[in-house]
PLY file of the C-alpha trace (Angstrom):
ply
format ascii 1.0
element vertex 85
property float x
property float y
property float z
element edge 84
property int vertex1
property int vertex2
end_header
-31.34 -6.17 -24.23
-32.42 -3.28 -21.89
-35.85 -1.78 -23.60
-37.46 0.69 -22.31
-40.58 1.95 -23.95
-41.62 5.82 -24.49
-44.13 6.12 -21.19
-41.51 4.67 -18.93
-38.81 6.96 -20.20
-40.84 10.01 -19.79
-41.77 9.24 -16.39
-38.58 9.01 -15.28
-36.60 11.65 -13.49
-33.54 12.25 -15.31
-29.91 13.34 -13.76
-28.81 16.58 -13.64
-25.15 17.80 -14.76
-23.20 18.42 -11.13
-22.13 21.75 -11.38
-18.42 22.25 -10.98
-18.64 25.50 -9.54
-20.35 24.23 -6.39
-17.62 21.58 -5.83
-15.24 24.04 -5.09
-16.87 26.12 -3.23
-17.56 23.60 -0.76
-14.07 22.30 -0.62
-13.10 26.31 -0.15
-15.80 25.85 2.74
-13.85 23.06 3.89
-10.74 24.61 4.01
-12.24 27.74 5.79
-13.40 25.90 8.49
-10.44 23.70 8.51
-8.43 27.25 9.31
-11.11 27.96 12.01
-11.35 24.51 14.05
-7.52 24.40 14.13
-7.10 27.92 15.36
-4.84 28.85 12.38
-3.25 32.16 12.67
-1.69 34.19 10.03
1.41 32.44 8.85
0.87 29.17 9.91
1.27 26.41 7.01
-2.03 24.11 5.65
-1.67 21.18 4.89
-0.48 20.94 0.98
-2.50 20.39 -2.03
-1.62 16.73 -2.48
-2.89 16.65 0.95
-5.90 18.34 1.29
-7.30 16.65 -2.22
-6.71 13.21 -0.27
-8.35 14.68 3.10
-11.47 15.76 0.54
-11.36 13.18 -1.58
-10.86 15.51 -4.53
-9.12 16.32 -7.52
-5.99 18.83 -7.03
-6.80 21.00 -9.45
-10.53 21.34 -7.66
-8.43 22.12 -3.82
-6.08 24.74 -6.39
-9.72 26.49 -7.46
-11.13 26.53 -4.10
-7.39 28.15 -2.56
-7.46 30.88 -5.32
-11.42 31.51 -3.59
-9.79 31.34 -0.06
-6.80 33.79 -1.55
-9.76 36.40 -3.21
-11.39 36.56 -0.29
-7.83 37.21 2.12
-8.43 34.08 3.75
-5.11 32.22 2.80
-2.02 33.64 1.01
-1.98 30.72 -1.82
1.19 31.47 -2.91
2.90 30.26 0.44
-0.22 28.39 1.59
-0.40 29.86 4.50
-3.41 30.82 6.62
-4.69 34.56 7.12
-7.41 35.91 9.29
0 1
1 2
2 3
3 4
4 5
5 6
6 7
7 8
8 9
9 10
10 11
11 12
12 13
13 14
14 15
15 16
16 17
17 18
18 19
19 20
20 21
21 22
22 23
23 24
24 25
25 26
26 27
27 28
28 29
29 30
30 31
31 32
32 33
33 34
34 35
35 36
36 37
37 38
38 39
39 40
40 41
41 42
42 43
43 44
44 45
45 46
46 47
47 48
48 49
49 50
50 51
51 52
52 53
53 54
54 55
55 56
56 57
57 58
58 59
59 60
60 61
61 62
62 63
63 64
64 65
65 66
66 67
67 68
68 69
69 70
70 71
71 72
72 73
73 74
74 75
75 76
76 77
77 78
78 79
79 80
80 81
81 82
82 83
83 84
Protein backbone atom coordinates (compact mmCIF):
# COMPACT_ATOMS: atom_id res chain seq x y z
CA UNK A 1 0.00 0.00 0.00
CA UNK A 2 1.08 3.61 -0.91
CA UNK A 3 1.10 5.63 2.67
CA UNK A 4 1.89 8.74 2.87
CA UNK A 5 1.89 10.45 6.19
CA UNK A 6 0.46 14.16 6.99
CA UNK A 7 4.11 16.14 6.79
CA UNK A 8 4.90 14.59 3.47
CA UNK A 9 1.54 15.43 2.01
CA UNK A 10 1.68 18.96 3.04
CA UNK A 11 4.97 19.50 1.65
CA UNK A 12 4.11 18.54 -1.47
CA UNK A 13 3.21 20.76 -4.37
CA UNK A 14 -0.04 19.80 -5.61
CA UNK A 15 -1.37 20.02 -9.47
CA UNK A 16 -3.25 22.61 -10.68
CA UNK A 17 -6.59 22.21 -12.88
CA UNK A 18 -5.29 23.11 -16.74
CA UNK A 19 -7.45 25.70 -17.69
CA UNK A 20 -9.42 25.04 -20.84
CA UNK A 21 -9.61 28.45 -21.87
CA UNK A 22 -5.86 28.72 -22.45
CA UNK A 23 -5.86 25.58 -24.66
CA UNK A 24 -7.66 27.22 -27.18
CA UNK A 25 -6.29 30.14 -27.29
CA UNK A 26 -3.07 28.76 -28.11
CA UNK A 27 -4.35 26.47 -30.76
CA UNK A 28 -6.22 29.90 -32.16
CA UNK A 29 -2.45 31.17 -31.89
CA UNK A 30 -1.53 28.31 -33.87
CA UNK A 31 -3.81 28.72 -36.46
CA UNK A 32 -3.00 32.53 -36.72
CA UNK A 33 0.36 31.98 -37.39
CA UNK A 34 -0.33 29.02 -39.47
CA UNK A 35 -2.35 31.79 -41.84
CA UNK A 36 0.78 34.05 -41.57
CA UNK A 37 3.82 31.56 -42.37
CA UNK A 38 1.82 30.22 -45.35
CA UNK A 39 1.00 33.60 -46.76
CA UNK A 40 -2.77 32.89 -46.68
CA UNK A 41 -4.83 35.44 -48.38
CA UNK A 42 -8.44 36.04 -48.08
CA UNK A 43 -10.27 33.12 -49.55
CA UNK A 44 -7.84 30.62 -49.52
CA UNK A 45 -9.00 27.21 -47.74
CA UNK A 46 -7.20 25.85 -44.15
CA UNK A 47 -6.73 22.87 -43.68
CA UNK A 48 -10.11 21.20 -42.08
CA UNK A 49 -10.94 20.56 -38.57
CA UNK A 50 -10.22 16.83 -38.64
CA UNK A 51 -7.01 18.10 -39.84
CA UNK A 52 -5.82 20.72 -37.90
CA UNK A 53 -6.88 18.70 -34.44
CA UNK A 54 -4.35 15.92 -35.82
CA UNK A 55 -1.63 18.71 -36.85
CA UNK A 56 -2.21 20.01 -32.92
CA UNK A 57 -2.73 17.07 -31.43
CA UNK A 58 -6.11 18.21 -30.14
CA UNK A 59 -9.56 17.56 -29.64
CA UNK A 60 -11.98 18.93 -32.57
CA UNK A 61 -14.20 20.50 -30.61
CA UNK A 62 -10.98 22.53 -28.92
CA UNK A 63 -9.70 23.58 -33.04
CA UNK A 64 -13.94 24.48 -33.44
CA UNK A 65 -13.44 26.97 -30.12
CA UNK A 66 -10.25 28.38 -31.18
CA UNK A 67 -11.87 29.03 -35.17
CA UNK A 68 -14.97 30.78 -33.60
CA UNK A 69 -11.80 33.12 -31.72
CA UNK A 70 -10.08 33.39 -35.20
CA UNK A 71 -13.82 34.22 -36.76
CA UNK A 72 -14.49 37.10 -33.67
CA UNK A 73 -11.54 38.57 -34.29
CA UNK A 74 -12.04 38.64 -38.61
CA UNK A 75 -9.22 36.46 -38.91
CA UNK A 76 -10.96 33.42 -40.68
CA UNK A 77 -14.55 33.20 -42.04
CA UNK A 78 -15.39 29.77 -40.01
CA UNK A 79 -18.24 29.11 -41.82
CA UNK A 80 -16.26 28.37 -45.15
CA UNK A 81 -12.93 28.02 -43.33
CA UNK A 82 -11.34 30.19 -45.17
CA UNK A 83 -8.55 32.63 -44.30
CA UNK A 84 -9.04 36.57 -43.96
CA UNK A 85 -6.54 39.28 -43.37
Amino acid sequence: MNHINNTENENRISMKPIEKKSLYLKISDAIYRYIQMNNLQPGDKLPSERDMSSMLQTSRNSVREALRILEDRGSVSYTHLRAHE
